[in-house]
VEXDREN-2710 file (C-alpha; in Angstrom, 1 decimal):
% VEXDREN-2710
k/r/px/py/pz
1/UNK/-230.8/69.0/19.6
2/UNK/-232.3/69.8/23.0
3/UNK/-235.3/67.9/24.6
4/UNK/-237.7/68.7/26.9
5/UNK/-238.9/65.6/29.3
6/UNK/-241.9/66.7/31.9
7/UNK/-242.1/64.6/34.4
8/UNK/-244.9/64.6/37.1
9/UNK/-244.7/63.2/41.3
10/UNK/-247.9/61.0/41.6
11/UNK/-248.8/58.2/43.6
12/UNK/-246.6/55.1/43.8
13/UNK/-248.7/52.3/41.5
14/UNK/-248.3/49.5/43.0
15/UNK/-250.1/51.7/46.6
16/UNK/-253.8/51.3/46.8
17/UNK/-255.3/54.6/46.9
18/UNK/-257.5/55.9/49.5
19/UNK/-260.0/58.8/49.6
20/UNK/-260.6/61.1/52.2
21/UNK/-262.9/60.6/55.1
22/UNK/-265.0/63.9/54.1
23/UNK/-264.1/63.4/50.3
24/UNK/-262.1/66.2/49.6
25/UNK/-259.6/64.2/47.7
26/UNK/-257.7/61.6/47.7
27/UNK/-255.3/60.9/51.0
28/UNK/-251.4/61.2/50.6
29/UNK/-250.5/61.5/53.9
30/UNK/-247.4/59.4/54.4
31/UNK/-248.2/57.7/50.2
32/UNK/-245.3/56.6/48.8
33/UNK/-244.9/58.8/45.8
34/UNK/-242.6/58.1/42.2
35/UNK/-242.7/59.3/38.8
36/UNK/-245.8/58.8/37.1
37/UNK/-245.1/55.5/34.6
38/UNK/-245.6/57.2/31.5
39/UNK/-243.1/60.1/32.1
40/UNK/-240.7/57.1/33.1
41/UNK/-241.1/55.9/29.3
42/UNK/-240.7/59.4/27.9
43/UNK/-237.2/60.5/29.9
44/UNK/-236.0/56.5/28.8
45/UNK/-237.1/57.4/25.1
46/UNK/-235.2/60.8/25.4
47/UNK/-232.1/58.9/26.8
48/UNK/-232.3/56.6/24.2
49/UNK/-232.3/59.0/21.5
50/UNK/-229.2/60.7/23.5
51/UNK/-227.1/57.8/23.5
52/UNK/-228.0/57.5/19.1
53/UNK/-226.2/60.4/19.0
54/UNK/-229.2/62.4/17.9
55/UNK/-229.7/64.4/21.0
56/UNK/-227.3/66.6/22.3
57/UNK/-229.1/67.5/25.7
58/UNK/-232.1/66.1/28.4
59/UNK/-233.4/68.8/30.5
60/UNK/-236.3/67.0/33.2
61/UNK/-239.0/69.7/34.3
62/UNK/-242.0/69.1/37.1
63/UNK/-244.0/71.6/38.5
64/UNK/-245.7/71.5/41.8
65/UNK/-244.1/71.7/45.7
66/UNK/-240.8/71.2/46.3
67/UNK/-240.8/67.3/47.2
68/UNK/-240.8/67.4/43.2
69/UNK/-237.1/67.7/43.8
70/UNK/-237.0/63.7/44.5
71/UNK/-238.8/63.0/40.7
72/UNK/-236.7/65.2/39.0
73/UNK/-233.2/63.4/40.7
74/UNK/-234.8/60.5/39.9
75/UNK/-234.9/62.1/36.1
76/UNK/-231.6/62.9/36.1
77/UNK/-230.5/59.4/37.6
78/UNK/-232.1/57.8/34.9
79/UNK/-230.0/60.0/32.3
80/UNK/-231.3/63.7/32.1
81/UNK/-228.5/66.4/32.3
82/UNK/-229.9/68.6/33.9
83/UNK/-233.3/69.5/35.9
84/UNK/-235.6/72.8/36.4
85/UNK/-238.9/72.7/39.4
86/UNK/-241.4/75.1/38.3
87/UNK/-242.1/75.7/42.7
88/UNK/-245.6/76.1/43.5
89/UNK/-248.1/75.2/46.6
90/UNK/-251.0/75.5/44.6
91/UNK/-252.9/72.7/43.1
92/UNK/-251.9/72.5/39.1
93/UNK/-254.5/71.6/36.2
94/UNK/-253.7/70.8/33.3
95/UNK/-254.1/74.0/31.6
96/UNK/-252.0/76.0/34.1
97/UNK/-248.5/73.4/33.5
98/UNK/-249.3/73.3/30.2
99/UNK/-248.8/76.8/30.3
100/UNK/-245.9/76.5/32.6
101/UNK/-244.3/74.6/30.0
102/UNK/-244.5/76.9/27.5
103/UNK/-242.8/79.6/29.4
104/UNK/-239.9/76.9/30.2
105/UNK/-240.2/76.5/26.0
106/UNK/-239.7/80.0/25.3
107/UNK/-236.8/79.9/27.6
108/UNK/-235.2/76.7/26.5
109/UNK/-235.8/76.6/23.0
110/UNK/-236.1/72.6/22.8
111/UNK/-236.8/71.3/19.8
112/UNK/-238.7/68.1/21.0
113/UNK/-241.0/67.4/23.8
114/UNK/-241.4/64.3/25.3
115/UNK/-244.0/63.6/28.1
116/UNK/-246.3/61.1/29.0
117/UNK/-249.7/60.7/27.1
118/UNK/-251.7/61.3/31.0
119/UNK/-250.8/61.0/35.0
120/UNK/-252.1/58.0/36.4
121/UNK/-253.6/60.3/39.6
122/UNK/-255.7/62.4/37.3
123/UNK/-255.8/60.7/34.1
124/UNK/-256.7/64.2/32.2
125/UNK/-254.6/63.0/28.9
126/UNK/-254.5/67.0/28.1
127/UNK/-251.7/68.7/29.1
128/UNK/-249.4/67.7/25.9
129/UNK/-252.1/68.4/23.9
130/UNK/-252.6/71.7/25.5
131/UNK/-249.2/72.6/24.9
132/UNK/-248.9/71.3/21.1
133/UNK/-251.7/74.2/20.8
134/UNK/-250.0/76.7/22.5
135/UNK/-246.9/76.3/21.1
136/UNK/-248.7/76.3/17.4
137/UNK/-246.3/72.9/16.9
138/UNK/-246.7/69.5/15.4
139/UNK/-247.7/66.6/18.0
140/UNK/-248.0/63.1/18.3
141/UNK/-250.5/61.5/20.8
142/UNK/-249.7/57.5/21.9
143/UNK/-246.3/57.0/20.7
144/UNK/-245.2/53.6/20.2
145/UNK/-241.8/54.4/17.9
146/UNK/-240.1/57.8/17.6
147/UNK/-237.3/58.2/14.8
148/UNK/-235.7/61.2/14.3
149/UNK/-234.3/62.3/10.8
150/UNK/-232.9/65.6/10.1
151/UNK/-235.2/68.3/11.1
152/UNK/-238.6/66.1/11.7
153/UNK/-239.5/63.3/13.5
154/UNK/-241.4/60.2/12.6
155/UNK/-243.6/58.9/15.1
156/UNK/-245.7/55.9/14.5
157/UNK/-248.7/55.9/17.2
158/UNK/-251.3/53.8/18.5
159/UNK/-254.9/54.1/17.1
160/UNK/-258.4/52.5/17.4
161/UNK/-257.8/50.8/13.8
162/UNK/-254.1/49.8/14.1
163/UNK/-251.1/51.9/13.9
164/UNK/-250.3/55.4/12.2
165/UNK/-247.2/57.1/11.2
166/UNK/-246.8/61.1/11.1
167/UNK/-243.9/63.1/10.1
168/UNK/-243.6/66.2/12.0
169/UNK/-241.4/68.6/11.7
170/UNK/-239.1/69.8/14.6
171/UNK/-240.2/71.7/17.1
172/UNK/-242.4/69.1/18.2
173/UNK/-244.8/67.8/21.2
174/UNK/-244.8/63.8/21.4
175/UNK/-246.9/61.9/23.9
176/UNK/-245.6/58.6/25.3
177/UNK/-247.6/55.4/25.1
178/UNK/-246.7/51.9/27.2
179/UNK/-245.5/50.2/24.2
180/UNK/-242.7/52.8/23.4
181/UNK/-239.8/51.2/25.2
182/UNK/-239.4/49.7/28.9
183/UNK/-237.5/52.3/31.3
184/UNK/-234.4/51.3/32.9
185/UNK/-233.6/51.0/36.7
186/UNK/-231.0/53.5/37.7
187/UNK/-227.7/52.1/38.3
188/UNK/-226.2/53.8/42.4
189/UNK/-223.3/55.4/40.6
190/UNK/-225.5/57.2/38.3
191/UNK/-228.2/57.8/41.5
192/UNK/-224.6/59.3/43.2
193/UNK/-223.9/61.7/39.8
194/UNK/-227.7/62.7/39.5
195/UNK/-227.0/64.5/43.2
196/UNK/-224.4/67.1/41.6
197/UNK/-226.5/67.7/38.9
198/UNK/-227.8/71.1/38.1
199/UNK/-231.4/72.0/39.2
200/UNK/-232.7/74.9/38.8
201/UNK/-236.0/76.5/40.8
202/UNK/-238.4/78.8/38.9
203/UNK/-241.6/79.8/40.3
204/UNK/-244.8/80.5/37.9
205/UNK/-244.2/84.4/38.3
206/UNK/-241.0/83.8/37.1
207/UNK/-243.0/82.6/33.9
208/UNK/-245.7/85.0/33.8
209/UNK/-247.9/82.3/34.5
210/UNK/-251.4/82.4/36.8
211/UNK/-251.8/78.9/37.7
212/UNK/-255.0/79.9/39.8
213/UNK/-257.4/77.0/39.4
214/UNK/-260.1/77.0/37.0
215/UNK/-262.0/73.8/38.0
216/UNK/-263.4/72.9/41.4
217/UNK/-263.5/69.4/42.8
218/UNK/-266.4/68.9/44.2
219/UNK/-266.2/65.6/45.5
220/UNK/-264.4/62.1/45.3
221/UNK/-265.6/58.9/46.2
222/UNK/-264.5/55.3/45.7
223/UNK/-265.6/52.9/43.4
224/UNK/-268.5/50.6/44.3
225/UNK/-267.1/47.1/45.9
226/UNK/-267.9/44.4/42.9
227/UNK/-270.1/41.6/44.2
228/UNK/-268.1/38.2/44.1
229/UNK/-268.2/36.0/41.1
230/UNK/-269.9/32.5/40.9
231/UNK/-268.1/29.3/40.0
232/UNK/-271.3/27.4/37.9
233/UNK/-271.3/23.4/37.0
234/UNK/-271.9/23.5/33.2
235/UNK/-273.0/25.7/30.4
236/UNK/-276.5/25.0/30.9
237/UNK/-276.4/26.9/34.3
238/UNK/-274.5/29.5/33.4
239/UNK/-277.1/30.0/30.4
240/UNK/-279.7/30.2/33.0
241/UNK/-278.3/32.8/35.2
242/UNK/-277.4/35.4/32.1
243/UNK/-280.9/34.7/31.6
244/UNK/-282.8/34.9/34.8
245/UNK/-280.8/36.6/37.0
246/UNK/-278.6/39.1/34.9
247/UNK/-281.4/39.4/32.1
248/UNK/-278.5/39.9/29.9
249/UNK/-279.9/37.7/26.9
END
């Protein structure tokens, strides 16, 4: 069984972000940049499923400019076989990789997709869900536990009430949630391997793909700076200030 793994370059998240001067976007000059979390979790759950037996091949895919090149070594370090950049300069939503990953579906014939449930730069939570409906296949938002058996999947995921479990059948889109697993740290020798690993470089013509953007940013700004808290005596004055001051009872 083949599997897909997306994986996206985003923002390093321990680096505090900072928006531009005419609020355009946010600044990545010289940001240190890694794999977004969540597709960390999805190429570890693919790996995992590899070394079961269950899995017979990990191919990594990003889309964007070529420093995606660093994410998808990274991919392979951490156990994918082998890697494919979908190379483009333009800015990507959503709609335009999830179409991207279609046309790298068609071609590859996977018959499980594992990404993250959302980027931690945009937080759109859409693209697998995108996909799922382009594909006309089964998916599983907010994974927390994946089993595969035979030709489906189980997936038990992460709801407002508590936990529910879906079989789907295979070909199949599955989202990754935090509680999945916990990646690994790639070892050097398997860092040296992932640099003779295949990579291949597509480009969205290659796909038949118009990844033109459909949404316009029109501006970003920072959060407001939260005022300071207030250490209070007793109960009594904190009572008083919910009451007087934040008229919140």
């Amino acid at each position: 069984m083949k599997v897909l793994v997306p994986v996206k370059r985003v923002i390093d998240y321990n680096i505090k972000v900072r928006v531009r001067a005419d609020g355009s976007g946010v600044d990545l000059d010289n940001a240190k940049m890694a794999m977004n979390p969540f597709d960390e979790i999805a190429v570890e759950e693919a790996v995992r499923l590899k070394e079961a037996g269950q899995v017979s091949e990990i191919v990594a895919v990003s889309c964007g400019i070529a420093a995606c090149q660093e994410t998808l070594r990274a991919a392979l370090a951490l156990g994918a076989d082998r890697a494919v950049l979908v190379n483009t300069d333009v800015e990507l939503q959503p709609l335009a990789v999830a179409k991207l990953l279609k046309g790298l579906c068609e071609r590859e014939q996977p018959a499980l997709v594992i990404c993250g449930k959302q980027a931690i730069d945009d937080d759109s939570n859409q693209t697998g869900q995108m996909l799922a409906a382009l594909l006309d296949c089964g998916q599983a938002t907010f994974a927390s536990k994946v089993k595969v058996e035979g030709g489906s999947v189980i997936v038990t995921r992460e709801v407002d009430g508590g936990l529910e479990t879906l079989s789907l059948e295979l070909p199949a889109v599955i989202t990754t949630d935090l509680r999945l697993n916990e990646p690994r740290y790639a070892t050097l020798p398997n860092i040296m391997k992932a640099k003779k690993k295949l990579l291949d470089t597509l480009t969205p013509a290659d796909l038949g793909v118009d990844v033109a953007p459909r949404l316009k940013t029109l501006k970003v700004v920072e959060p407001p700076i939260r005022k300071a808290g207030e250490i209070v005596p007793d109960i009594a004055t904190l009572v008083s200030k919910l009451k007087n001051q934040a008229k919140v009872i």
